[in-house]
MITORBA-289990 format. One line per 8 residues: number of its first residue (from 0); their letters; for each residue z, y, x of N, C-alpha, C. Coordinates in Angstrom, 2 decimals, m for minus. Example, Ala and Ser with C-alpha at 12.3 -4.5 7.8 and 13.67 -1.06 7.14 Angstrom:
% MITORBA-289990
0	AS	7.80/m5.69/13.19/7.80/m4.50/12.30/7.80/m3.30/13.20  7.08/m2.25/12.85/7.14/m1.06/13.67/7.87/0.03/12.90
//
This chain:
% MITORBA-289990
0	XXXXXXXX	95.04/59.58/191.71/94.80/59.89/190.33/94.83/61.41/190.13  95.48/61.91/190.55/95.91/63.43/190.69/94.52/63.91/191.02  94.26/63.42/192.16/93.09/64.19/192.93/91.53/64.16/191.75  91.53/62.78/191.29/90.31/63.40/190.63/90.93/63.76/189.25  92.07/64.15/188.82/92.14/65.24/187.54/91.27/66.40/188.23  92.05/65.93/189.28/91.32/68.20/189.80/90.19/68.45/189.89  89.65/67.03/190.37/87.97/67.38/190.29/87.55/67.56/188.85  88.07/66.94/187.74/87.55/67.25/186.25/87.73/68.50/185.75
8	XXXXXXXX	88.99/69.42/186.46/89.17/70.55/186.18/88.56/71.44/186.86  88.39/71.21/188.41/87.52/72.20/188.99/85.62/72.25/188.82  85.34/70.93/187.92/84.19/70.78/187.48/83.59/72.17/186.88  84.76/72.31/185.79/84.89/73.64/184.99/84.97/74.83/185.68  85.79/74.62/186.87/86.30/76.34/187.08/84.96/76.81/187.79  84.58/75.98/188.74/82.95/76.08/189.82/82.52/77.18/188.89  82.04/78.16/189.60/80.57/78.85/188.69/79.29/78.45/189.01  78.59/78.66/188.25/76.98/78.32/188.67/76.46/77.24/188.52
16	XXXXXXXX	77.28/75.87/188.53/76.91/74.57/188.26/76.56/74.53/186.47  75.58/73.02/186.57/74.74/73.32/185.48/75.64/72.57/184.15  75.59/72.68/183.06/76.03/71.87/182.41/76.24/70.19/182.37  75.26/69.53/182.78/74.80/68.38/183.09/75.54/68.08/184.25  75.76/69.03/185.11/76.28/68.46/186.80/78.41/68.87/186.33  78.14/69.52/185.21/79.86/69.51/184.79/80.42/68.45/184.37  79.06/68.07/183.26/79.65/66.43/182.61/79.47/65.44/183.64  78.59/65.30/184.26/78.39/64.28/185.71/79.86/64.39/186.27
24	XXXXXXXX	80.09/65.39/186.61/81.15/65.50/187.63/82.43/65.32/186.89  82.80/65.79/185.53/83.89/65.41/185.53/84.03/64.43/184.74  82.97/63.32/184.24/82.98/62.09/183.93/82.95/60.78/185.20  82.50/61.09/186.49/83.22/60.67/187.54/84.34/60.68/188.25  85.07/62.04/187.65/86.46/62.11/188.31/86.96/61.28/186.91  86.59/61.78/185.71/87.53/60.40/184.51/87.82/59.30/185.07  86.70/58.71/185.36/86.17/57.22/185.54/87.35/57.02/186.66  87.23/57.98/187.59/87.97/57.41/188.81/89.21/57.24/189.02
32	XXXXXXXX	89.97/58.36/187.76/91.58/58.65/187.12/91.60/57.30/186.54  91.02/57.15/185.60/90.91/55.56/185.02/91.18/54.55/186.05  90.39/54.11/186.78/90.28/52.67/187.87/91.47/53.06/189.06  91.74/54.12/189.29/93.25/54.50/190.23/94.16/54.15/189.75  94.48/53.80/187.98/95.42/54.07/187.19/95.23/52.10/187.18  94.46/51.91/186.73/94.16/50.34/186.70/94.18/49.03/187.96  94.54/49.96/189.09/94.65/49.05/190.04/96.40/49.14/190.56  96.80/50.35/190.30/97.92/50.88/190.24/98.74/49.82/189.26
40	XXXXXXXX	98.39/49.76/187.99/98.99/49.31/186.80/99.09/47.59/187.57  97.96/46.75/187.93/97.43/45.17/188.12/98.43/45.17/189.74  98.71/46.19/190.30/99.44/46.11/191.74/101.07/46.41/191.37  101.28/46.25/190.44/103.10/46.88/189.92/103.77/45.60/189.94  103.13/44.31/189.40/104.09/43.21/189.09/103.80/42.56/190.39  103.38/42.46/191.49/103.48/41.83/192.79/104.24/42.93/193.49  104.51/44.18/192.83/105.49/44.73/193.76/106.96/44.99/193.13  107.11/44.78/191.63/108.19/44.14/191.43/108.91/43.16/192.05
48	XXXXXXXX	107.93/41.70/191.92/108.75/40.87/192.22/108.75/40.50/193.69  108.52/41.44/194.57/108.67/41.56/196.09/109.90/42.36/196.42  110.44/43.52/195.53/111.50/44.08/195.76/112.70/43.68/194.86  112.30/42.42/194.07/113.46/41.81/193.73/113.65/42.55/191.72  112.91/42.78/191.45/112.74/43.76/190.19/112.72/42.77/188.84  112.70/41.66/188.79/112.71/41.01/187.65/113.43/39.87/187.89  113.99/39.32/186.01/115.62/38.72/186.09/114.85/37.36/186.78  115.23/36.36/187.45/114.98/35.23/188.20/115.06/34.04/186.75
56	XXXXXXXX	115.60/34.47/185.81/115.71/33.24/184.48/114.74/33.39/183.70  114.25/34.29/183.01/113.20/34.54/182.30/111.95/35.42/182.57  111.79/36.10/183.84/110.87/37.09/184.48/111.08/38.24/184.12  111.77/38.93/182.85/111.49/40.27/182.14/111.88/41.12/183.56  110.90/42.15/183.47/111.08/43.39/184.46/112.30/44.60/183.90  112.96/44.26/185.64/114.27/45.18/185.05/114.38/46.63/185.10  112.94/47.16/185.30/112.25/48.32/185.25/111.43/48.80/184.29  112.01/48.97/183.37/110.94/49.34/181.69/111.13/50.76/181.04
64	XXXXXXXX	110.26/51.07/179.75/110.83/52.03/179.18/110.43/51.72/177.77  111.48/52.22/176.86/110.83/51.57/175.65/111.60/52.48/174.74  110.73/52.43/173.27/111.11/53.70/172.70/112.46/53.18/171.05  111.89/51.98/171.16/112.87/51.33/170.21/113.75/50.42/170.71  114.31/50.18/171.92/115.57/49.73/172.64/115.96/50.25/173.51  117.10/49.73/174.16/118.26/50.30/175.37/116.94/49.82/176.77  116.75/50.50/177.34/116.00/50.00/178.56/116.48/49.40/179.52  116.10/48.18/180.08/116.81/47.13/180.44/118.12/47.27/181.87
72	XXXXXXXX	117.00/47.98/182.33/117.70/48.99/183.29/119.40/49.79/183.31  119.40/49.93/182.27/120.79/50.30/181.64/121.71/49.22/181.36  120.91/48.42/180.38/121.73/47.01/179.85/122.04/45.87/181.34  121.27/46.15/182.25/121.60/45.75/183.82/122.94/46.03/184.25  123.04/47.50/184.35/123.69/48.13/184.67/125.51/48.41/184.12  125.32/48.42/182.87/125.95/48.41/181.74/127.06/47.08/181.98  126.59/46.07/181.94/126.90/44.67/181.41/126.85/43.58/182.51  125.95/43.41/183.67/125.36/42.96/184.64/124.81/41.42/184.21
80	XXXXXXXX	124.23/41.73/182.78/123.13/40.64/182.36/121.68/41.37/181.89  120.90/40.56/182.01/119.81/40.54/181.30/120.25/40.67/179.94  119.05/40.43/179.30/119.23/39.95/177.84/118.90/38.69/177.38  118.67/37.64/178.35/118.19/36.75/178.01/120.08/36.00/178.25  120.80/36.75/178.48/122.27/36.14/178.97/122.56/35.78/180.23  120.98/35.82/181.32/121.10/35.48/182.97/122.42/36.71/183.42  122.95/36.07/184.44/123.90/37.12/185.05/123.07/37.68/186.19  122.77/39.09/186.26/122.13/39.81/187.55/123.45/40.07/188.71
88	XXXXXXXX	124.24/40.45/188.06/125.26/41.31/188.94/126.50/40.24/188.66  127.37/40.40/189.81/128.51/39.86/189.74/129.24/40.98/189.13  130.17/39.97/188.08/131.16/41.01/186.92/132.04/41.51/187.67  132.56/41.33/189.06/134.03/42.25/189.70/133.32/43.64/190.07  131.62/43.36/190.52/131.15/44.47/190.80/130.74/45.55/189.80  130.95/45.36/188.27/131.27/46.23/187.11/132.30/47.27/187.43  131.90/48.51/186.67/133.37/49.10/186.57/134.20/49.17/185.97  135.22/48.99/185.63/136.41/48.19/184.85/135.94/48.78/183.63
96	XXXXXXXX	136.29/47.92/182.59/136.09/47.99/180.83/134.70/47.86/180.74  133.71/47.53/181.52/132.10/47.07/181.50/132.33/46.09/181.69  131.25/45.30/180.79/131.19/43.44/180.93/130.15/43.28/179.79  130.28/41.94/179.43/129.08/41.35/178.89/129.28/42.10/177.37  128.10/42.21/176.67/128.17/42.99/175.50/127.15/42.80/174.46  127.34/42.07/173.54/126.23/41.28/172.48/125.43/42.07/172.11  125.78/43.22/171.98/124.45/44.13/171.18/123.04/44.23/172.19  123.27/43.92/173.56/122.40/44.16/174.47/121.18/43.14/174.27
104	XXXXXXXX	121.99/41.91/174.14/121.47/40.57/174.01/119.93/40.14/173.21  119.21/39.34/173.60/118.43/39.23/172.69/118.78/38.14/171.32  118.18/38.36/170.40/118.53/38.28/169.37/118.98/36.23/169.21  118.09/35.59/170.08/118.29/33.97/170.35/119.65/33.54/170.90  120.18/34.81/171.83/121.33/34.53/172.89/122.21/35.30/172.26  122.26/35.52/171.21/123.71/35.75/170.27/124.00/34.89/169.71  125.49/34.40/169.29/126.32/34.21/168.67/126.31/34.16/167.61  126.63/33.16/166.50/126.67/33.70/164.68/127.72/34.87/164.62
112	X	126.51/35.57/163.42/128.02/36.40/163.30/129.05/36.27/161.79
//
């Protein structure tokens, strides 16, 4: 992906090339940033769940980023559940005063309050 940014940028820097062979060229390196990025993206969840990356109870990937919650990754870490309430981690392997913790939870696998 990297490689054809550079070609879209060195499209530009080239001297002498024609206008037409700038947009050619760096609408083929687009195209190609695009479909690198798209096979990349369609090849992530067979390599998740080959290195063991998502909870075994509900599938969610324990590799995310998100801008309006705790990323799961943490709440893994944190608590040694999912949020669906699956246990990932054994609780002795917590570090003391870490354990299960409702706010993490999804909103089905809580408790009344």
């Amino acid at each position: 992906m990297i490689g054809f940014g550079l070609v879209c940028v060195g499209a530009f820097v080239v001297p002498g090339l024609s206008q037409a062979t700038r947009i050619g060229v760096a609408s083929a390196g687009a195209a190609g940033a695009f479909f690198s990025w798209l096979v990349g993206a369609i090849r992530e969840a067979p390599l998740l769940r080959q290195l063991g990356l998502y909870c075994p109870h509900c599938g969610a990937a324990l590799v995310e980023a998100s801008e309006d919650r705790v990323p799961l990754q943490m709440v893994v870490r944190e608590t040694g559940q999912c949020r669906c309430g699956a246990w990932l981690l054994d609780p002795t392997d917590l570090p003391s005063g870490q354990g299960p913790d409702d706010r993490y939870l999804s909103r089905s696998r809580q408790g009344p309050r």
